[in-house]
C-alpha positions, 0 to 999 in steps of 0.5 A, a space after each residue: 517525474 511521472 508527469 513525463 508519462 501521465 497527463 497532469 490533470 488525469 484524475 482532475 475532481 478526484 479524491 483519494 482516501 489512503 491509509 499510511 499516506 503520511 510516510 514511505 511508499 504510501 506518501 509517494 503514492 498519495 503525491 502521485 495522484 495529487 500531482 495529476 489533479 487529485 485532492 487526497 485524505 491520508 490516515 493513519 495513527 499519529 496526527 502530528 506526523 500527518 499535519 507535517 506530511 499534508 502540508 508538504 504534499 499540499 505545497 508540492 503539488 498545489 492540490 488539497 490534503 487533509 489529515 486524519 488520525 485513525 486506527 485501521 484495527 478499529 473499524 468505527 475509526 474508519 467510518 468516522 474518517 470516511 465520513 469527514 471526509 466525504 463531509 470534506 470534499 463530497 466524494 471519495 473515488 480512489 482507496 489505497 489501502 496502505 498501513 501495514 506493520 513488519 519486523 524480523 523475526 523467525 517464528 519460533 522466536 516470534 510472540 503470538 501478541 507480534 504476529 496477532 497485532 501484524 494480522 490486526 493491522 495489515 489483514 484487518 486493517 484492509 478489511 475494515 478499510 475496504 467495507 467501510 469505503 464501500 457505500 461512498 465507493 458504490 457512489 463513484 463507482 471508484 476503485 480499490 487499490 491495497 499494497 502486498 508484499 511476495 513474502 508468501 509467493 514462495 516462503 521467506 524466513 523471519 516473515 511468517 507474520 507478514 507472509 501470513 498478513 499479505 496473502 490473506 490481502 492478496 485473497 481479499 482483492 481477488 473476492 472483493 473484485 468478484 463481489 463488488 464488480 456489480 457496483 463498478 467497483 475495480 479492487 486490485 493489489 500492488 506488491 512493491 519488491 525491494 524499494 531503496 529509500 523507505 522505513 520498511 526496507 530499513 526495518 528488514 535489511 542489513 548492510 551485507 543484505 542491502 548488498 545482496 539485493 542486486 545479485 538477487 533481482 533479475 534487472 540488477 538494481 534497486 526499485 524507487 518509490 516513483 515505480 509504485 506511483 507509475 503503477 498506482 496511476 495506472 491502476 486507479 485511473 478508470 480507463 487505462 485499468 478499466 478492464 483490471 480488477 482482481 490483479 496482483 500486480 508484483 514489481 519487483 523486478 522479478 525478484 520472487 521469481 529467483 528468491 521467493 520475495 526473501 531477501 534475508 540471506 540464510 547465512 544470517 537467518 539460520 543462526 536466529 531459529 
């Protein structure tokens, strides 16, 4: 539990906006912030499946969830989202930019609908999400954190769409940090690597993949949701990270160093071009 590590009321009065919060990596996140004090807001498109996901963040960590239906493509969705929910609890300081779409798919095979809706969600999504945070950020003088991917550090095949997707996030955090510093505002990147449990690595891996994933991360296993909460807390409390804005902060352990973040094997990709 990342309370061993963290304080418990560290971000007491905070309240966190994230985007994809209602599943995967980005719930994780989302509960790692309310478990240390913070009410949260999380969106995404389908409202059943939030209403489901605030009450189990609610009850498991007695803080404040609130659910809202929003399309991160459609950047009036945001505004009306940020102001229910600055409406909600007077305030918003942290912002996880978190929805995001992947699929394999070599690009050849790849349609230009599929890699524009990936762009439209993931760098897009981001953008619209971070300008319309930032009158309510300017007033806090919060922070900023987006979700990426090393599919770009190097080059991964069947990821055109999301390599492409990811490194325009990745130059989004690094210009906004320079933009907006002069409001005090801190905008920086997480980019997970292989994280057993979640919808994303089930999407973009194989059995003989899954057992391939350890020979190729240098520290020999798998990372866990619980990796990216530590970095979150880290990342979003103003005085641990106060001088981190512009990072890109890759865990993966070590993974894109050896396989430029690809973890397709060429024995089963090849055959697909």
């Amino acid at each position: 539990m990342t309370t061993s590590i963290f304080q418990n009321d560290i971000f007491k009065g905070k309240v966190a906006f994230v985007t994809g919060g209602g599943s995967g990596i980005c719930k994780g996140m989302t509960e790692a912030l309310m478990r240390h004090g913070a009410d949260s807001v999380i969106v995404s498109r389908t409202l059943s499946k939030l209403e489901v996901a605030a009450k189990e963040l609610a009850e498991r960590t007695g803080r404040r969830c609130l659910p809202l239906a929003c399309d991160v493509r459609n950047y009036a969705d945001l505004e009306t989202a940020f102001r229910k929910a600055q409406e909600h609890y007077g305030r918003i300081d942290i912002v996880i930019c978190g929805a995001a779409g992947n699929f394999l798919a070599s690009a050849e095979r790849l349609s230009a609908n599929g890699f524009k809706t990936v762009m439209e969600i993931d760098t897009i999504g981001t953008f619209n999400t971070c300008k319309a945070a930032l009158p309510h950020l300017k007033q806090t003088k919060g922070c900023i954190i987006s979700v990426s991917a090393t599919f770009h550090y190097v080059g991964s095949p069947l990821q055109i769409h999301a390599a492409a997707a990811k490194a325009g996030v990745d130059a989004m955090t690094r210009t906004l940090a320079a933009e907006w510093g002069a409001y005090g505002i801190r905008i920086n990147t997480i980019t997970p690597g292989p994280i057993a449990g979640t919808t994303g690595m089930e999407k973009l891996t194989t059995k003989d993949t899954v057992d391939l994933v350890e020979s190729v991360v240098p520290l020999k296993t798998w990372g866990q949701i619980r990796d990216i909460e530590y970095a979150t807390l880290f990342l979003a409390h103003p005085e641990s990270a106060r001088f981190i804005s512009g990072a890109v902060l890759v865990v993966d352990g070590g993974q894109w160093l050896v396989s430029g973040g690809g973890i397709v094997p060429e024995s089963q990709w090849r055959g697909k071009l």
